[in-house]
NUMAR-109134 format. One record per residue (C-alpha): z, x, y; residue in three letters; chain; residue number from 0. Coordinates in Angstrom, 3 decimals, m for minus. Layout:
<recs>
<rec><z>Z</z><x>X</x><y>Y</y><residuo>ALA</residuo><cadena>A</cadena><num>NUM</num></rec>
...
</recs>
This chain:
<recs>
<rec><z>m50.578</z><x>28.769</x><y>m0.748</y><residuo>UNK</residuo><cadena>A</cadena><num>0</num></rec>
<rec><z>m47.117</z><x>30.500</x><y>0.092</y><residuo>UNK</residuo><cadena>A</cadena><num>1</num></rec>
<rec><z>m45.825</z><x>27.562</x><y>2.726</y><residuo>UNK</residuo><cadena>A</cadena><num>2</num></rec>
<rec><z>m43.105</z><x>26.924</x><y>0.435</y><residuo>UNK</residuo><cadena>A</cadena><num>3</num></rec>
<rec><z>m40.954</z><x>25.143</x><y>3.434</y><residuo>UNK</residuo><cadena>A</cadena><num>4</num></rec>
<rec><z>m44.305</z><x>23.100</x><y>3.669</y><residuo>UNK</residuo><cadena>A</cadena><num>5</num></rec>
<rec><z>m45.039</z><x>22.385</x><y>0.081</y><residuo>UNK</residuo><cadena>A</cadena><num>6</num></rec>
<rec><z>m40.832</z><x>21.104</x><y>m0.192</y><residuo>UNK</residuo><cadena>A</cadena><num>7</num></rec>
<rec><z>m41.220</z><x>18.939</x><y>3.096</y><residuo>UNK</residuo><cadena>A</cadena><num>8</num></rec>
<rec><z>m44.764</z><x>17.611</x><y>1.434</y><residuo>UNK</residuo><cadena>A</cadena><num>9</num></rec>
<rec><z>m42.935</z><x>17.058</x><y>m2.130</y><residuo>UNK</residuo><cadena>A</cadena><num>10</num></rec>
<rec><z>m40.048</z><x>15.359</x><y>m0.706</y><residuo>UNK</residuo><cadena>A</cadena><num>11</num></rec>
<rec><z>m42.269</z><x>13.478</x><y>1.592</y><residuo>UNK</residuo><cadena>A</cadena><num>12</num></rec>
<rec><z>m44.283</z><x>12.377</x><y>m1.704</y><residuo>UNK</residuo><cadena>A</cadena><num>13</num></rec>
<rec><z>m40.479</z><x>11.214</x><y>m3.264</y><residuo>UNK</residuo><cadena>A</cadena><num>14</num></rec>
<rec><z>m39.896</z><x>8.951</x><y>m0.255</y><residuo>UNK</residuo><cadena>A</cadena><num>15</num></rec>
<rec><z>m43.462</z><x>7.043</x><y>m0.760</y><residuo>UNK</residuo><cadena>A</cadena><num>16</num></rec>
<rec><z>m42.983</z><x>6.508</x><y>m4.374</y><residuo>UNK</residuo><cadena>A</cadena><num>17</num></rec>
<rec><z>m39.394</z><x>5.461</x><y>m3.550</y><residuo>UNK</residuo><cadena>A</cadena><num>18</num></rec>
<rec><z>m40.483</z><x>2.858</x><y>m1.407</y><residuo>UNK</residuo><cadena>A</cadena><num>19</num></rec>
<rec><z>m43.042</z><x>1.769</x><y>m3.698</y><residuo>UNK</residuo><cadena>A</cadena><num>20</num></rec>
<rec><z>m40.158</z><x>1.213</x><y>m5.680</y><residuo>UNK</residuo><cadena>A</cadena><num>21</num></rec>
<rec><z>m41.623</z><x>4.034</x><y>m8.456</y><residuo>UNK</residuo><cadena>A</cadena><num>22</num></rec>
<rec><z>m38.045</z><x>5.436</x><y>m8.933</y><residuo>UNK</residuo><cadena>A</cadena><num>23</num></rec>
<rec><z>m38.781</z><x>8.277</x><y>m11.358</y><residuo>UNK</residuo><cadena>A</cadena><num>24</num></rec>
<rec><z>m41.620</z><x>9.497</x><y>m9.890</y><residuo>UNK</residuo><cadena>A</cadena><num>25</num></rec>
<rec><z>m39.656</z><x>9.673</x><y>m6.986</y><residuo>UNK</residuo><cadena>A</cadena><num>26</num></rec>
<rec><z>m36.858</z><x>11.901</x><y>m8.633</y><residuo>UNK</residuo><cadena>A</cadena><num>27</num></rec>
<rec><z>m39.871</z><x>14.020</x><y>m10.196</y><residuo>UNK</residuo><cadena>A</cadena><num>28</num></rec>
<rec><z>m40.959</z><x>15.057</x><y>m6.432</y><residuo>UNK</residuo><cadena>A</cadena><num>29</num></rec>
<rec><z>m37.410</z><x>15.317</x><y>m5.315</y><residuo>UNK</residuo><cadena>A</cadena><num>30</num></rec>
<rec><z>m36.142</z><x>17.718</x><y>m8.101</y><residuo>UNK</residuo><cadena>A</cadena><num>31</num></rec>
<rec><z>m39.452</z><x>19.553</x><y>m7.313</y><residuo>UNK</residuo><cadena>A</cadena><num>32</num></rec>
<rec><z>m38.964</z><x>19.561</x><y>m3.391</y><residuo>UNK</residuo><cadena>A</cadena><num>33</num></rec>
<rec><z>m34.659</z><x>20.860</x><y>m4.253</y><residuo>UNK</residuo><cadena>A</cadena><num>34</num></rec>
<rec><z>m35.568</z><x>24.270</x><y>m5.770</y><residuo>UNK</residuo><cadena>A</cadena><num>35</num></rec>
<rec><z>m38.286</z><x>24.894</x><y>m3.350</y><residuo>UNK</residuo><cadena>A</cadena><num>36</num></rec>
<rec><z>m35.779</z><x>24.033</x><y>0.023</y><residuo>UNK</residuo><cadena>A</cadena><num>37</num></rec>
<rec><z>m33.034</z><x>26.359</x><y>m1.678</y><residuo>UNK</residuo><cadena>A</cadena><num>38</num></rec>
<rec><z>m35.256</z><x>29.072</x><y>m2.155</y><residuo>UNK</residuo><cadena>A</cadena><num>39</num></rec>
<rec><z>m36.340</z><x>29.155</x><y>1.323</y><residuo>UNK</residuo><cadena>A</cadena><num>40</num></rec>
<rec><z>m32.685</z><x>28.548</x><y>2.555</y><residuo>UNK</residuo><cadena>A</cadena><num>41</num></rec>
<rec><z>m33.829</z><x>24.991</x><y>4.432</y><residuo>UNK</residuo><cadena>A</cadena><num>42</num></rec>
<rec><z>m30.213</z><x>24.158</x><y>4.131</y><residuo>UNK</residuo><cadena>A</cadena><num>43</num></rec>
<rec><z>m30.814</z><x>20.701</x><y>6.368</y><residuo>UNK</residuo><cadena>A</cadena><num>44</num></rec>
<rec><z>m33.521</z><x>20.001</x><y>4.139</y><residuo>UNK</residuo><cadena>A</cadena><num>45</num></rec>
<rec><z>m32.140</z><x>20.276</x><y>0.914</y><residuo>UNK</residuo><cadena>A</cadena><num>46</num></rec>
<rec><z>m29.014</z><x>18.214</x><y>1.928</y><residuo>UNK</residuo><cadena>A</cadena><num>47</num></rec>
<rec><z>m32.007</z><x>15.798</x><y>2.482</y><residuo>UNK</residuo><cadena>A</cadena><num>48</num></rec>
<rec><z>m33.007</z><x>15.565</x><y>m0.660</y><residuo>UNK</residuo><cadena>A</cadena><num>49</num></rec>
<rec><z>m29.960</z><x>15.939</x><y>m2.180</y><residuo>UNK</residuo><cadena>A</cadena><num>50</num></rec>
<rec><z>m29.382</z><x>12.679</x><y>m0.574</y><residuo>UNK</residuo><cadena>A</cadena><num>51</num></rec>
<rec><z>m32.704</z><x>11.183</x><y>m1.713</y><residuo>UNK</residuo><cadena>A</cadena><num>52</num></rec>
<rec><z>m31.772</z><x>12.000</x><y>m4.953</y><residuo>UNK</residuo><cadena>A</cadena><num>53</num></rec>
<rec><z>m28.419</z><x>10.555</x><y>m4.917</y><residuo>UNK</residuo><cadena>A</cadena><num>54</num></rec>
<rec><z>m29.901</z><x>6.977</x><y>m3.573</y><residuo>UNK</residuo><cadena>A</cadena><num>55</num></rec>
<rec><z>m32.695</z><x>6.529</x><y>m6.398</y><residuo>UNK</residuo><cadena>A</cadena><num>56</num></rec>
<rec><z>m29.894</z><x>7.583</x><y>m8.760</y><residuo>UNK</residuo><cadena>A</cadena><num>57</num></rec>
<rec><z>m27.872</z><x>4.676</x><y>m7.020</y><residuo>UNK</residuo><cadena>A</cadena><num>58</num></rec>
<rec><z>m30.843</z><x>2.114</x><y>m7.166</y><residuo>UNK</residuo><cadena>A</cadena><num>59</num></rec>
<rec><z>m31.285</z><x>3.293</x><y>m10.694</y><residuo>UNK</residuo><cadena>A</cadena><num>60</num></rec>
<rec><z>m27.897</z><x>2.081</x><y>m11.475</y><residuo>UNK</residuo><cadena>A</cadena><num>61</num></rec>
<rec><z>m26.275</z><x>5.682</x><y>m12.613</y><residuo>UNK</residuo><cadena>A</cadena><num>62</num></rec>
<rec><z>m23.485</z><x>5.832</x><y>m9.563</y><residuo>UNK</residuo><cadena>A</cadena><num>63</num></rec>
<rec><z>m21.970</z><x>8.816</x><y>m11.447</y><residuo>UNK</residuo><cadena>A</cadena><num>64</num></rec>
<rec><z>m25.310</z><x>11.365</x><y>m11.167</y><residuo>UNK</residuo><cadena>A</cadena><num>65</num></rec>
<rec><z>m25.686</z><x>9.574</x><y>m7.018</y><residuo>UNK</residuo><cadena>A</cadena><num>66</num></rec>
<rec><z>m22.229</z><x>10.996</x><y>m6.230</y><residuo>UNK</residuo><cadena>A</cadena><num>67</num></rec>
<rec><z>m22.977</z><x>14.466</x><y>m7.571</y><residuo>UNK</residuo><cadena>A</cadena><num>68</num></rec>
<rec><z>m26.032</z><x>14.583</x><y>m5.413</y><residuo>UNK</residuo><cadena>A</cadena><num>69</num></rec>
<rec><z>m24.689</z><x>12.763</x><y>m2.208</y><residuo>UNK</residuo><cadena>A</cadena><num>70</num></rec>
<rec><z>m21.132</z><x>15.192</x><y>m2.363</y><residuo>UNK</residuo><cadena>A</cadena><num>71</num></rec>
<rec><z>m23.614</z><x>18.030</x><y>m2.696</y><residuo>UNK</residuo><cadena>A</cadena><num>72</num></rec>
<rec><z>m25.211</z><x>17.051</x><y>0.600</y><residuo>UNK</residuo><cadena>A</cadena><num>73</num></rec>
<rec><z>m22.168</z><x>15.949</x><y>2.442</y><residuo>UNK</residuo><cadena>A</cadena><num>74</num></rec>
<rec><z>m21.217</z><x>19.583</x><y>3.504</y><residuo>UNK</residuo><cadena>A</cadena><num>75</num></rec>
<rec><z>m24.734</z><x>20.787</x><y>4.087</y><residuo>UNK</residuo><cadena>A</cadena><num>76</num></rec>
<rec><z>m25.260</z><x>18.239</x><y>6.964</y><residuo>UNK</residuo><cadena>A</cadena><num>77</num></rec>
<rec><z>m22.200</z><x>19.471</x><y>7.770</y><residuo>UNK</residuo><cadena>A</cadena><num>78</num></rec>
<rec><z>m22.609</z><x>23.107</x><y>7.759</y><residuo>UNK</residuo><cadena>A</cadena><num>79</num></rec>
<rec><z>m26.192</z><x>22.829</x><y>9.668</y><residuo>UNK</residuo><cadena>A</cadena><num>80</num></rec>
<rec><z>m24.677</z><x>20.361</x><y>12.593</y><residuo>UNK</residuo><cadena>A</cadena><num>81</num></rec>
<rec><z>m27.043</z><x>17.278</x><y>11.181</y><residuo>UNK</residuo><cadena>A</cadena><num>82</num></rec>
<rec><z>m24.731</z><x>14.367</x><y>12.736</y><residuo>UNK</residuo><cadena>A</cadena><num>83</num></rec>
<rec><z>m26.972</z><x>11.837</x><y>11.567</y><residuo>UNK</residuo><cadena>A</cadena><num>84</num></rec>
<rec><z>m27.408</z><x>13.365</x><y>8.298</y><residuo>UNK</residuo><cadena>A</cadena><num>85</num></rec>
<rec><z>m24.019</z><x>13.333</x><y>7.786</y><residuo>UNK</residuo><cadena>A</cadena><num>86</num></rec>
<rec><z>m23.488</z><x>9.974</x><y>8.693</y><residuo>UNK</residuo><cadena>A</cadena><num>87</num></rec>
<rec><z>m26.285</z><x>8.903</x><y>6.261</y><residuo>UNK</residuo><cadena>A</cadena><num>88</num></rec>
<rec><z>m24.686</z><x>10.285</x><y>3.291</y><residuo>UNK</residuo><cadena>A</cadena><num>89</num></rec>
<rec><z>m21.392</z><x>9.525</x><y>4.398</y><residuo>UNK</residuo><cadena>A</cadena><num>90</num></rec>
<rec><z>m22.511</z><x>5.557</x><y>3.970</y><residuo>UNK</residuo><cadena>A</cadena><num>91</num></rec>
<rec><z>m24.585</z><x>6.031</x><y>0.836</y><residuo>UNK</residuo><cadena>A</cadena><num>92</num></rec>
<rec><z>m21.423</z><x>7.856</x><y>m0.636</y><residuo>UNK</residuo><cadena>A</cadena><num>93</num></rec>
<rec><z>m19.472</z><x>4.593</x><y>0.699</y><residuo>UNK</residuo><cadena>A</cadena><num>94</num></rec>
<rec><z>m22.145</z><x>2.090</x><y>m1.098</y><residuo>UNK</residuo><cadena>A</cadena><num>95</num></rec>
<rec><z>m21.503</z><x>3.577</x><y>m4.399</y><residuo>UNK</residuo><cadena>A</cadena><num>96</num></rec>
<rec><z>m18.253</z><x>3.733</x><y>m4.240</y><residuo>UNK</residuo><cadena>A</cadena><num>97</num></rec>
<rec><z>m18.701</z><x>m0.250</x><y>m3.223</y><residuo>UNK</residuo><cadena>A</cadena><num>98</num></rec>
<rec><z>m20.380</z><x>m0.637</x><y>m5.854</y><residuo>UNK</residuo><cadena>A</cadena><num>99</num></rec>
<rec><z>m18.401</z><x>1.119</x><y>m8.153</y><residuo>UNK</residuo><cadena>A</cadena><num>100</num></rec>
<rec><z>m14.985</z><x>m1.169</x><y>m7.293</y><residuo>UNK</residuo><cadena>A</cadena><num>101</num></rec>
<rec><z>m13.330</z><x>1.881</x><y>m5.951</y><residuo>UNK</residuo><cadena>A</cadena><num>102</num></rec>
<rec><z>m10.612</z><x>1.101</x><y>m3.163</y><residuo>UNK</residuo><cadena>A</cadena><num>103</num></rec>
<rec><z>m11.273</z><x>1.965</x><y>0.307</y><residuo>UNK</residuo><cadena>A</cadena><num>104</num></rec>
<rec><z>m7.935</z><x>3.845</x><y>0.112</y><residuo>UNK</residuo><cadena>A</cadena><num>105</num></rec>
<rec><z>m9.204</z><x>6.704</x><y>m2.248</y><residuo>UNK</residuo><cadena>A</cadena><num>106</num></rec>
<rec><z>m12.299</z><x>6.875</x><y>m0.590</y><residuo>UNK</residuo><cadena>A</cadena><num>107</num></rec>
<rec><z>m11.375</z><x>7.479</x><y>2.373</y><residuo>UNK</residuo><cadena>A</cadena><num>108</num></rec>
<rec><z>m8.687</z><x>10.485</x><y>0.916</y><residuo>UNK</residuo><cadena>A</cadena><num>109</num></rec>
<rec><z>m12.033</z><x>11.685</x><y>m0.816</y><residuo>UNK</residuo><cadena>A</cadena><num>110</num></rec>
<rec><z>m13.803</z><x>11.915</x><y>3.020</y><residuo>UNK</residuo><cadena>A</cadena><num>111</num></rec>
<rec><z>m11.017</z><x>13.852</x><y>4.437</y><residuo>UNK</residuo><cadena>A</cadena><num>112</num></rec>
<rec><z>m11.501</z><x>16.682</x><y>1.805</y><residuo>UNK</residuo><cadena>A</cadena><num>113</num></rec>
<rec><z>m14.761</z><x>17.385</x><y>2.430</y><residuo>UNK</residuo><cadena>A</cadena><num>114</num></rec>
<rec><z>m14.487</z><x>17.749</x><y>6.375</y><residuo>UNK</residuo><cadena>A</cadena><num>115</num></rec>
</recs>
């Protein structure tokens, strides 16, 4: 009772499980739980986590549109907090749906610059 950092980690932690399980909206339940929680305690690394847990059961669920607000949301968090790898992680999910979506390499790549 008051580890909110703990109770986000936990309910993100309980997202990834039922993503992997393949339970995709009880996965976005614990996610959009876990978001408001690592905001409020200003885990900025952490909520550009789930930001981009969000954005690839979005993807799997087939709405590209509602991934890419998530995943451009966590782009400059990893960013901002130095996560290399995090960065890199969203960086390719962004590129899947845009794959996915038909869009040319050209504007994606015009789309990465901007957010450096």
């Amino acid at each position: 009772m008051g580890d909110r950092a703990g109770e986000a980690t936990t309910l993100n932690n309980l997202g990834v499980v039922y993503d992997a399980l393949g339970e995709k909206q009880q996965a976005l339940a614990y996610y959009q739980q876990a978001l408001p929680l690592r905001r409020q305690v200003g885990d900025r690394a952490g909520e550009a986590m789930t930001l981009n847990n969000l954005g690839g059961v979005y993807s799997a669920l087939g709405e590209k549109q509602q991934a890419l607000a998530y995943l451009e949301q966590a782009l400059p968090l990893s960013r901002q907090v130095g996560d290399r790898a995090g960065e890199a992680m969203t960086l390719n999910n962004i590129g899947l749906v845009y794959d996915a979506l038909g869009r040319s390499s050209r504007r994606w790549r015009t789309s990465s610059r901007r957010c450096s």
